[in-house]
C-alpha positions as CSV (number, residue, x, y, z in Angstrom):
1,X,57.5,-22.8,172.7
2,X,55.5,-20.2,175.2
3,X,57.5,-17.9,173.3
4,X,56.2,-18.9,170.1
5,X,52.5,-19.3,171.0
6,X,52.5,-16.0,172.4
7,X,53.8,-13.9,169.1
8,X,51.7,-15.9,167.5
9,X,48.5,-14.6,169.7
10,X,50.0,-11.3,169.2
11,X,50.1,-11.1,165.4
12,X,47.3,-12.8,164.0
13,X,43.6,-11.5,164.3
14,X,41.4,-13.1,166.7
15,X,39.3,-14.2,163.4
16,X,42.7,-16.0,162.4
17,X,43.3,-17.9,165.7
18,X,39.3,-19.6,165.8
19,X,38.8,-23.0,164.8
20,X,35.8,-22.3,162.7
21,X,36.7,-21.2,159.2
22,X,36.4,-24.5,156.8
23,X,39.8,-25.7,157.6
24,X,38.5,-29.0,157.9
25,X,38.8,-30.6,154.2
26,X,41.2,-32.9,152.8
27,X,43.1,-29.9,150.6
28,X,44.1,-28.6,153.8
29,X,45.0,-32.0,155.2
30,X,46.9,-32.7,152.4
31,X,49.1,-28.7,153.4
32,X,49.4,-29.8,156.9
33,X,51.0,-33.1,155.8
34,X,53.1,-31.1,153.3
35,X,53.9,-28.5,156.2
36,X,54.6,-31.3,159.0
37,X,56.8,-33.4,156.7
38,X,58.6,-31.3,153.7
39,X,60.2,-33.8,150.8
40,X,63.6,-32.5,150.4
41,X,65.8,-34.3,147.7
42,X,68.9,-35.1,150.6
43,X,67.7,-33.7,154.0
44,X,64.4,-35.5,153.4
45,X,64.3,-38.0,150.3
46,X,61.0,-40.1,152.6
47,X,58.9,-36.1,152.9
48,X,55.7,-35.3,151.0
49,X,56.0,-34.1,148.1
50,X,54.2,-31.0,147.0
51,X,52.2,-31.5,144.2
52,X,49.0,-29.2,144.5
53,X,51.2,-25.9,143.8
54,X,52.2,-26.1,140.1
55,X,51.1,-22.3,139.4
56,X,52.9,-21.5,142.5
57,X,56.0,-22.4,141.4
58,X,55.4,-20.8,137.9
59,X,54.1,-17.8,139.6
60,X,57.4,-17.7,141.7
61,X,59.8,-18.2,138.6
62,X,57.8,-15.4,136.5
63,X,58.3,-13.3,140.0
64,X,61.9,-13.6,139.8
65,X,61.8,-13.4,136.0
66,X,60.2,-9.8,136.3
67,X,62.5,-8.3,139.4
68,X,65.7,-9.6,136.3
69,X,66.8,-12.2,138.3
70,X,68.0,-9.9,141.3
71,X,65.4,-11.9,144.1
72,X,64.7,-15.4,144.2
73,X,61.0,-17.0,145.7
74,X,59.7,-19.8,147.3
75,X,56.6,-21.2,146.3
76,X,55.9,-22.2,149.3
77,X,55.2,-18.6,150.8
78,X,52.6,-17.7,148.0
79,X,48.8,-17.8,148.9
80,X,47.1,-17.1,145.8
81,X,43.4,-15.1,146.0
82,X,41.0,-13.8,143.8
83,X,42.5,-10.6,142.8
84,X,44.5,-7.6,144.5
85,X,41.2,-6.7,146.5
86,X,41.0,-10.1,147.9
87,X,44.8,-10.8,148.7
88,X,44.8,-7.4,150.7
89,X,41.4,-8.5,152.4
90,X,43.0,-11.9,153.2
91,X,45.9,-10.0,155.2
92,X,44.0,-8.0,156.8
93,X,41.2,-10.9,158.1
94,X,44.7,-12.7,159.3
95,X,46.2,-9.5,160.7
96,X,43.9,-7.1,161.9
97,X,41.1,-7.0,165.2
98,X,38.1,-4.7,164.8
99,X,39.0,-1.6,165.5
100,X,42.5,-2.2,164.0
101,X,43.7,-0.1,161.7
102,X,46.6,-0.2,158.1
103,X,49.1,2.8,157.2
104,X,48.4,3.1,153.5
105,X,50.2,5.8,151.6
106,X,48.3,8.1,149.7
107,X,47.0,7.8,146.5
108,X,46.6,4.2,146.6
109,X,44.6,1.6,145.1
110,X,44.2,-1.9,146.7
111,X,47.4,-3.1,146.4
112,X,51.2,-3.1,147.9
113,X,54.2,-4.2,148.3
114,X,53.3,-7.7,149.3
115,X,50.7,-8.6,146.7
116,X,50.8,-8.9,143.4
117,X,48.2,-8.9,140.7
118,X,48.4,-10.5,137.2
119,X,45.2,-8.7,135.8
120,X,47.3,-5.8,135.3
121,X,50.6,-6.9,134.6
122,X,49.2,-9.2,132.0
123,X,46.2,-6.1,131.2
124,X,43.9,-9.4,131.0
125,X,41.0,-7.2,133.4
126,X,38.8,-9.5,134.9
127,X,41.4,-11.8,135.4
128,X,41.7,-11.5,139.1
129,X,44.5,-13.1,140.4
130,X,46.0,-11.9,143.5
131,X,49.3,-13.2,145.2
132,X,50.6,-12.9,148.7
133,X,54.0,-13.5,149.3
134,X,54.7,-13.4,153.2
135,X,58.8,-14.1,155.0
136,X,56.5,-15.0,157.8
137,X,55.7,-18.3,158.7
138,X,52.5,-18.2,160.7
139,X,51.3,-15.6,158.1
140,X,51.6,-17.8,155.4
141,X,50.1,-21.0,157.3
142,X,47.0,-18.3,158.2
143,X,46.4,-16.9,154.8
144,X,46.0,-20.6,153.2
145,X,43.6,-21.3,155.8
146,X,41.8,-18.3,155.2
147,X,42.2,-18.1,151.4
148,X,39.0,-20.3,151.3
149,X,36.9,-17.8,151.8
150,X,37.9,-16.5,148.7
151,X,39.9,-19.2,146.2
152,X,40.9,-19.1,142.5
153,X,39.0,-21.1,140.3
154,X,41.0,-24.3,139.4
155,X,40.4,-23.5,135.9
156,X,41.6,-20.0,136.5
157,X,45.1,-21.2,138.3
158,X,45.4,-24.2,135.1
159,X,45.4,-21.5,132.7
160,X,47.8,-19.5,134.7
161,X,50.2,-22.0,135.3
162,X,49.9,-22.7,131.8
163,X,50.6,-19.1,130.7
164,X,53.4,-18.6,133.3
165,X,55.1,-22.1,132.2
166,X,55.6,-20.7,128.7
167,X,59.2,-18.8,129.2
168,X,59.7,-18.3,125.9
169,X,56.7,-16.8,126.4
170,X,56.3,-14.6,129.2
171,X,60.7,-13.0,128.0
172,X,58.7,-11.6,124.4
173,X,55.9,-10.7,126.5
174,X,57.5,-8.6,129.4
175,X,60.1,-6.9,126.5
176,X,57.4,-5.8,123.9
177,X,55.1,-4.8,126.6
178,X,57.3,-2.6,128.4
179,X,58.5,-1.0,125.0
180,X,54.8,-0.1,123.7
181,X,54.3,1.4,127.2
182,X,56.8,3.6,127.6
183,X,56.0,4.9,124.2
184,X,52.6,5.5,124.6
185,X,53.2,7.3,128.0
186,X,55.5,9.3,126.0
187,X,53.7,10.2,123.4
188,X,50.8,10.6,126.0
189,X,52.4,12.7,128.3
190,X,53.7,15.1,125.8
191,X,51.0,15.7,124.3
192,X,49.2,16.9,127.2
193,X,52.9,19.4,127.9
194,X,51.9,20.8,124.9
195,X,48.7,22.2,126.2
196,X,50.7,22.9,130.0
197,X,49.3,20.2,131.8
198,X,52.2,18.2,133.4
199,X,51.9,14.3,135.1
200,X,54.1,13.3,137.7
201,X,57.1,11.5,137.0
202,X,57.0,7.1,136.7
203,X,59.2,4.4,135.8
204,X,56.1,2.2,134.8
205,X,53.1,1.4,135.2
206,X,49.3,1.5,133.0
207,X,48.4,4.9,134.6
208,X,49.6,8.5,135.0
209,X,48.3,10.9,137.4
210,X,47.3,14.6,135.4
211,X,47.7,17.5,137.0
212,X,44.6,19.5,136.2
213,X,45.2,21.5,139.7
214,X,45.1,25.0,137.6
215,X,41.5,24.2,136.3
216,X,39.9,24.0,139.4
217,X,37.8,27.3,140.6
218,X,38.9,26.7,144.4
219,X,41.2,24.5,145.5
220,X,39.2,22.0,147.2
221,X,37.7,18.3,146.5
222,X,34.0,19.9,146.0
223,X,35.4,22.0,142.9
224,X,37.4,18.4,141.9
225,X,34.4,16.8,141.1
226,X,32.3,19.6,139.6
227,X,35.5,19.5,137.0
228,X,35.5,15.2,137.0
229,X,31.8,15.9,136.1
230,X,32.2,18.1,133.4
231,X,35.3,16.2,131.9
232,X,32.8,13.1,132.1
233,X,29.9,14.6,131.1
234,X,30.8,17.1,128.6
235,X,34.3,16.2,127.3
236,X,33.1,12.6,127.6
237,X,36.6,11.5,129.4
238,X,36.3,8.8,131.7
239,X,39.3,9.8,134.4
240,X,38.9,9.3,137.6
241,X,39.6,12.0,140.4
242,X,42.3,12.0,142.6
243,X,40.2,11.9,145.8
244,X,38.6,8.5,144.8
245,X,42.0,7.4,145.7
246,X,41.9,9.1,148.6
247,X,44.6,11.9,147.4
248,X,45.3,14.4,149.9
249,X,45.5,17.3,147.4
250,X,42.7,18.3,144.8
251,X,43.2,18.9,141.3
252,X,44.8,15.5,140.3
253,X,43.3,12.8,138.2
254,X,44.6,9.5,137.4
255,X,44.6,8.4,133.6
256,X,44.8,5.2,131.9
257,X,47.0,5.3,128.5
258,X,47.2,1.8,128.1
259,X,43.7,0.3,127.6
260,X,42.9,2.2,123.6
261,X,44.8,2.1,120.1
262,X,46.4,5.0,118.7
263,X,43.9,6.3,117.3
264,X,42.1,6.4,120.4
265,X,45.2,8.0,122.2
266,X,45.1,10.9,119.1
267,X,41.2,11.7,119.8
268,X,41.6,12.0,123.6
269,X,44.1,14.2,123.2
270,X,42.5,16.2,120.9
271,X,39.5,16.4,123.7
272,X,42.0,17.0,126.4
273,X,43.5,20.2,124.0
274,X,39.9,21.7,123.4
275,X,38.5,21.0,126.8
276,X,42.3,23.4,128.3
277,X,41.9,25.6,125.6
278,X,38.4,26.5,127.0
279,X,38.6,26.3,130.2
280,X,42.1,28.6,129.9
281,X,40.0,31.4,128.2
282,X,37.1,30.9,130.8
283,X,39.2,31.4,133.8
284,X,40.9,34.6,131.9
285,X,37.4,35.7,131.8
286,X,37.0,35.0,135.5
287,X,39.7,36.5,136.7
288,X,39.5,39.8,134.1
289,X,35.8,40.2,135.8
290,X,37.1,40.2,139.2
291,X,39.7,42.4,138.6
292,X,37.0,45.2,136.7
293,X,34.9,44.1,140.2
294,X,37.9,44.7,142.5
295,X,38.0,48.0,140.5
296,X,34.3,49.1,140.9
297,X,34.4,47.8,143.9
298,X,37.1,50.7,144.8
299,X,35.7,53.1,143.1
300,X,32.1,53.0,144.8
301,X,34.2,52.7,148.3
302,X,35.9,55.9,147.4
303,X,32.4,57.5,146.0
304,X,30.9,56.4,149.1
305,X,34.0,57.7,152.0
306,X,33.4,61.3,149.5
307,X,29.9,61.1,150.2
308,X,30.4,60.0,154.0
309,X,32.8,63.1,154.2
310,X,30.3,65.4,153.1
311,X,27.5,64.3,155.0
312,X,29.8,64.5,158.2
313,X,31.0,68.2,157.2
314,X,27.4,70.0,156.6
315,X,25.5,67.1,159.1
316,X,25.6,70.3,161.5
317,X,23.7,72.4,159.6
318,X,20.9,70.0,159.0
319,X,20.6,68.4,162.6
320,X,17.6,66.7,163.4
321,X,15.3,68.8,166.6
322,X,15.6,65.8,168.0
323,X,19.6,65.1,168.0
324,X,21.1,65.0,171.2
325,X,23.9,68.0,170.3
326,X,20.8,70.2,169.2
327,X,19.1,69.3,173.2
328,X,22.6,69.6,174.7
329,X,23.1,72.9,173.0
330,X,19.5,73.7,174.5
């Protein structure tokens, strides 16, 4: 039991530990009894049952439902917040100290492994609807005390169960969804190889990340967002630069292909194509002019060691009164 208190002390955040975040309510009295007294059809037919958890159980069903079947999850390790910002938030209020710090691979955005958001997989925006699933015990007791700092609506998790109920549903959903976005990444992506601008390689996913590395003037984050402006500004493009994601190479920009029609798709391309087209025949121009400077350059060094020589070689005749080999011959 010391054992267990003192992991406990050890993993959570000091913030966690306290006594004084707005546990005190009769939704979280009604999770303790749950927690203290689990209904269980044959170990436990006399329990609590849960019955304040409907959209976690859909959510946990449409989980496994997504991953084909291959994992299985318990509703009772989800903590539901208001979107992938706040899950991540939650975590890191039950996890971290000031002056703690999270390994986050690089590009990110606020998300991982552990939470889930169905804004995106649903591409509802605004619907912010983040899940925390946690193998840990005393993380998931934490992040429902702490989740109340930052709860989903109950009108938000009725339609959501709602949504996630619907199997039929949620099968035509996933299937048609994942067809229409691997051929608009297709068609996407190839149409920017035809102008030579290459992504990186995905599976899936709303986004690609376009490698624009050989536009840049110097490689460096300053000359990434001169280009982000001009793309912005100009080509009327809204991208957004790699370093916003904290990238640790310029030159990359991450592009949404799923939010637009067709048409939409057609037109930025089109953009895309002028915008390289130009900026390939500027940087000709750049590097033709400093090849003809290079070449100037050489020839006024060469003009100028000629003229050097000269000077040195008749500098005798015409030697100052006042130059130390005229006193010394003197």
């Amino acid at each position: 039991m010391e054992f267990k208190c003192t992991a406990k002390s050890q993993l959570l955040s000091k913030l966690a530990t306290n006594d004084q975040h707005g546990e005190n309510s009769p939704y979280f009295d009604g999770w303790k009894a749950y927690d203290n007294d689990p209904f269980h059809p044959t170990k436990n037919p006399s329990g609590v049952i849960q019955m304040g958890l409907a959209e976690n159980q859909a959510v946990a069903k449409f989980m496994e439902k997504t991953r084909g079947g291959r994992a299985s999850f318990d509703p009772d390790r989800i903590v539901m917040a208001g979107g992938a910002t706040g899950a991540n938030e939650l975590l890191m209020f039950c996890l971290a100290d000031p002056g703690d710090g999270f390994l986050v691979p690089t590009p990110y955005y606020p998300g991982s492994s552990s939470v889930t958001f169905i804004s995106s997989l649903f591409n509802i925006t605004g619907f912010r609807v983040g899940i925390v699933y946690s193998y840990n015990d005393i993380v998931v007791n934490c992040g429902r005390k702490m989740s109340s700092f930052g709860l989903v609506s109950s009108q938000t998790q009725h339609f959501l169960a709602s949504l996630l109920s619907d199997e039929e549903f949620v099968e035509n959903f996933l299937f048609e969804s994942a067809k229409r976005l691997a051929n608009r990444h297709d068609r996407f992506t190839k149409g920017l190889e035809e102008v030579g601008i290459k992504c990186l390689e995905s599976n899936a996913g709303l986004f690609c990340w376009m490698d624009l590395r050989g536009l840049l003037k110097e490689a460096t984050f300053e000359s990434e967002m001169e280009l982000w402006r001009v793309i912005i500004n100009d080509v009327k493009l809204n991208v957004s630069p790699g370093s916003s994601f904290h990238c640790d190479e310029p030159g990359w920009f991450r592009v949404c292909f799923a939010n637009m029609d067709d048409e939409t798709v057609g037109i930025a391309l089109g953009r895309i194509r002028m915008f390289v087209g130009k900026g390939k025949e500027e940087m000709q121009g750049i590097k033709k002019q400093r090849k003809q400077w290079k070449r100037s350059n050489l020839r006024l060094s060469f003009s100028s060691m000629m003229y050097d020589e000269k000077m040195i070689v008749s500098s005798p005749r015409i030697m100052s009164p006042q130059s130390p080999l005229v006193r010394a011959r003197t």
